[in-house]
Structure formats: C-alpha cells, structure tokens
C-alpha positions in Angstrom: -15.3 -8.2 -1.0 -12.8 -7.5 1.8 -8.9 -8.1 -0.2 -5.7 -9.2 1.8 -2.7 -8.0 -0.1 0.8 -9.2 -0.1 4.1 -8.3 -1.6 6.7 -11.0 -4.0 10.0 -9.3 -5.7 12.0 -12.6 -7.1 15.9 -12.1 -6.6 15.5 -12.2 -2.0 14.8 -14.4 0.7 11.3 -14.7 0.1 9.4 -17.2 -3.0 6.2 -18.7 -3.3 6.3 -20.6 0.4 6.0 -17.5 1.8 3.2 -16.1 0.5 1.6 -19.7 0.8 1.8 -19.7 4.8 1.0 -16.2 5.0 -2.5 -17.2 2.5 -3.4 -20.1 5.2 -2.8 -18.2 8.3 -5.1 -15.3 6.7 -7.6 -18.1 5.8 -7.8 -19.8 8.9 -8.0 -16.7 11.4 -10.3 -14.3 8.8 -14.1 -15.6 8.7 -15.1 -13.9 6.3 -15.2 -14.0 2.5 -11.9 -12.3 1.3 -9.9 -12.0 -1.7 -6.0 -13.1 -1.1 -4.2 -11.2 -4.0 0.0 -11.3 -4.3 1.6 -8.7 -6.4 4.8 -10.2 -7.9 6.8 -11.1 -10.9 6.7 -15.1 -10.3 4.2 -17.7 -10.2 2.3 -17.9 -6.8 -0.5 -19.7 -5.0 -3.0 -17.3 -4.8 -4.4 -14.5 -7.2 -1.7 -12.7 -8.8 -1.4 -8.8 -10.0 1.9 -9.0 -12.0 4.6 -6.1 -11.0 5.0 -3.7 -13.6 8.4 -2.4 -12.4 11.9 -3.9 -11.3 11.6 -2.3 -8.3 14.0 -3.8 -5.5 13.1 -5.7 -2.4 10.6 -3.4 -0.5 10.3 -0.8 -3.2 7.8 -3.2 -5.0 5.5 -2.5 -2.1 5.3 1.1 -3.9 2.6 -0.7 -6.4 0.0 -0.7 -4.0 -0.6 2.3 -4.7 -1.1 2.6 -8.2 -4.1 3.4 -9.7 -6.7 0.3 -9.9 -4.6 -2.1 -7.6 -6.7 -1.4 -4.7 -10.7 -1.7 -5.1 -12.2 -1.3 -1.6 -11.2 -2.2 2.0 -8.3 -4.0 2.7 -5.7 -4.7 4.1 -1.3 -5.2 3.2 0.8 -7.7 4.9 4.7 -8.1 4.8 5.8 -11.7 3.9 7.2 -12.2 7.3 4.2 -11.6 8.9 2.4 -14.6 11.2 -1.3 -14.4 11.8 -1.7 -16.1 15.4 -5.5 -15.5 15.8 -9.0 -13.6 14.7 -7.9 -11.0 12.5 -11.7 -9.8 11.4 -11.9 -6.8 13.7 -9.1 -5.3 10.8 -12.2 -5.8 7.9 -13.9 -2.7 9.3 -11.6 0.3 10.3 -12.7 3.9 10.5 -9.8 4.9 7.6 -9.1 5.5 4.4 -5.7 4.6 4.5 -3.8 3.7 8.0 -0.1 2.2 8.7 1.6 0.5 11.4 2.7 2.7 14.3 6.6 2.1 14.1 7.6 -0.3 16.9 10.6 1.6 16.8 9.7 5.5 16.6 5.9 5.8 17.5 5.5 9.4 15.8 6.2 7.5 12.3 4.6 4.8 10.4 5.5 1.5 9.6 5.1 -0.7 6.4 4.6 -3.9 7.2 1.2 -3.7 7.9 -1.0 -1.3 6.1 -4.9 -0.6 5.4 -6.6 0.6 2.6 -10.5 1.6 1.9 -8.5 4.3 -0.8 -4.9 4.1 -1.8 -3.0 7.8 -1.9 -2.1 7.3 -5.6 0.3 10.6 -5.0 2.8 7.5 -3.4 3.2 5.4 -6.7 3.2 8.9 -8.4 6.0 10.8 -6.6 7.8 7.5 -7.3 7.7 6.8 -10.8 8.4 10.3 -11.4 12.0 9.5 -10.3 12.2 6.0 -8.6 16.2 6.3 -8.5 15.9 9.5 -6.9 13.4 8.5 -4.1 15.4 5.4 -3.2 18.8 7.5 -3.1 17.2 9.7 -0.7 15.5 7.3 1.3 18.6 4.6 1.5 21.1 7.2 2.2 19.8 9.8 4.6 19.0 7.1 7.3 18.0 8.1 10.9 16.7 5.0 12.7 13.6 3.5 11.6 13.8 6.2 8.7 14.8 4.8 5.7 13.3 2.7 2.6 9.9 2.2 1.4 8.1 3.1 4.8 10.1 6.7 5.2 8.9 7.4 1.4 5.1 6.5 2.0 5.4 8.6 5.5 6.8 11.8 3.5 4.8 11.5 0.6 1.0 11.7 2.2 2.9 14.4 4.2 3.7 12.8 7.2 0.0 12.6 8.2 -1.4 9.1 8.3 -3.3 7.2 10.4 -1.9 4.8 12.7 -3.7 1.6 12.5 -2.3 -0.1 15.7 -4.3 2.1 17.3 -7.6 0.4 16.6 -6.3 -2.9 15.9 -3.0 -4.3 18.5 -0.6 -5.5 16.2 2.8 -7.4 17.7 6.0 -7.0 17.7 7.8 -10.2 18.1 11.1 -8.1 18.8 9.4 -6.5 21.4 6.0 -8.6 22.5 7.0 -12.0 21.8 10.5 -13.2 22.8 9.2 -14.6 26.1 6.2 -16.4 24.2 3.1 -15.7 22.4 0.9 -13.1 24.4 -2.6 -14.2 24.7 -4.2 -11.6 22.4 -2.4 -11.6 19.9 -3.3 -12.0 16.4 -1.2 -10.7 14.4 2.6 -10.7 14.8 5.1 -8.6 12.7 8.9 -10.0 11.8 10.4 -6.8 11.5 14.2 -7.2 10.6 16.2 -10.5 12.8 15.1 -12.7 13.2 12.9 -13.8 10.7 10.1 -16.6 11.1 12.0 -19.3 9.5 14.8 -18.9 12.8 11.9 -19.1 15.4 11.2 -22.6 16.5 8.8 -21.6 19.5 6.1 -24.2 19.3 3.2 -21.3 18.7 5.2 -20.1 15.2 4.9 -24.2 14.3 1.6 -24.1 15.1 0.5 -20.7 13.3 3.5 -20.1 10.3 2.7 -23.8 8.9 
C-alpha cells in the first residue's frame, strides 16, 4: 500500500493540528488506498512510528531513513505543507528516492517534499555516527539554501538525487502563490515566512482546514 509520511518533534511551532490538516488534505485529494504514518515523540491522529532520537526541529526528518521506516512507495511531506488538489500522479514515480528541486538553488534538493520506493539508509547512518558533528557542519557553514537537514541528505547520497518536481509540479507559495492559487496546483510548499497559519487567502481556508 502506497504510505504518506510526515514529520512531529515536540518542543516547536508544530503539534498534533498540524499533522491533522495535513492527514485530511492528503485524504481528500489522494484516491487511493494509502497509509498516513507520522513519526514523532507525541500523541497524534494518525499512525504513529515513535522517534527514537532527540533530534531537533528538522533533524528528526533524518529517521526516514532508517532501516525499516520505509516499506515501499511513498511519499514525505513537511508539516507546512497544503495539498490544494489531485495528488495521485505522485503514487507512481520512475525513482527510487527523489527530493524537491530547491525553489531557491535549482542544482540542489529540497526537503520538504521527498519520495521514496527505497530509502538511502547511508543518510540515517552518516548521522548517527556523529549527529552533533553533522548538524555543526551543516548549521554553521551556511550558503543560501545550504544548510540543515536538506544540505546533509544532498551531501550524503553524494549530491546525486533525483529531483522529483520534475515529474510532479510542486508550488512554491513564496514564489507561485502570492497573487492567488494557480489553477494546477496541487501541492503547495510553506517554505520558511510565512507559514500557513499567517495566510488568510480564501483557497488556504478552503484546502488547510
């Protein structure tokens, strides 16, 4: 069965709300029988694989990719992420494992969306080797959108991974969405400010309910 994955650390702006809105936009734009599956260290409204580290913030995402977290196609949402229409044509990509095309830098990857038929287990590896050592590196030597948990994934497949908005046409709202929802949109990604809950457009009312 197809999974959709998401990501709750306890301790930010995020709780269980989040991942409750992201769960129904998933459910009403996905028509097909799917698995919605939360990895956090709280109670939430959906399946739940419990975080086995105290990662911070984004650096939980890094538990994707241990071994036996991921089971066959799926796909990884952010929290701030608002599903605004069909999202099926993301069930059946030609990858084993594919990231967002940074909105920012197009050579790298982005996070905040990311698919999986396989996870590269050397990500949660190279990590739990040294965790403090990987998020020195990747907090400090920032250059643009290079920096945190999406810098580390990038460097550790070595820098060669598919970009999935090339088969799929992910938003921005930063840079697709200010002047209102385009038509073929399906999926729109909160990167950064604002977030969804400082959006009052009357399509985020409709679709991040």
């Amino acid at each position: 069965m197809f999974s959709v994955y998401c990501v709750l650390k306890s301790g930010g702006i995020y709780d269980a709300e989040w991942v409750r809105k992201l769960r129904d936009g998933v459910a009403r734009n996905l028509t097909i029988p799917h698995r919605f599956v939360c990895l956090s260290d709280v109670d939430v409204p959906c399946e739940r694989i419990p975080l086995l580290h105290n990662w911070p913030g984004w650096w939980s995402k890094i538990e994707l990719f241990r071994h036996g977290v991921i089971d066959g196609p799926s796909v990884y949402f952010d929290l701030d992420t608002v599903i605004t229409g069909n999202i099926d044509g993301l069930t059946e990509l030609p990858y084993d494992f594919a990231a967002l095309r940074n909105f920012h830098n197009p050579d790298m990857i982005g996070s905040g969306v990311m698919w999986f038929r396989q996870a590269p287990e050397i990500v949660y590896q190279t990590f739990a080797a040294d965790p403090e050592l990987c998020m020195k590196y990747h907090e400090v030597y920032r250059d643009g959108p290079y920096v945190g948990d999406q810098a580390f994934i990038w460097d550790s497949v070595g820098r060669k991974v598919d970009k999935l908005t090339d088969a799929f046409k992910i938003h921005s709202y930063k840079f697709h969405c200010k002047d209102g929802l385009p038509e073929e949109a399906a999926v729109v990604c909160f990167h950064g400010k604002p977030r969804p809950t400082e959006v009052s457009a009357e399509w985020m009312r409709q679709h991040w309910s």
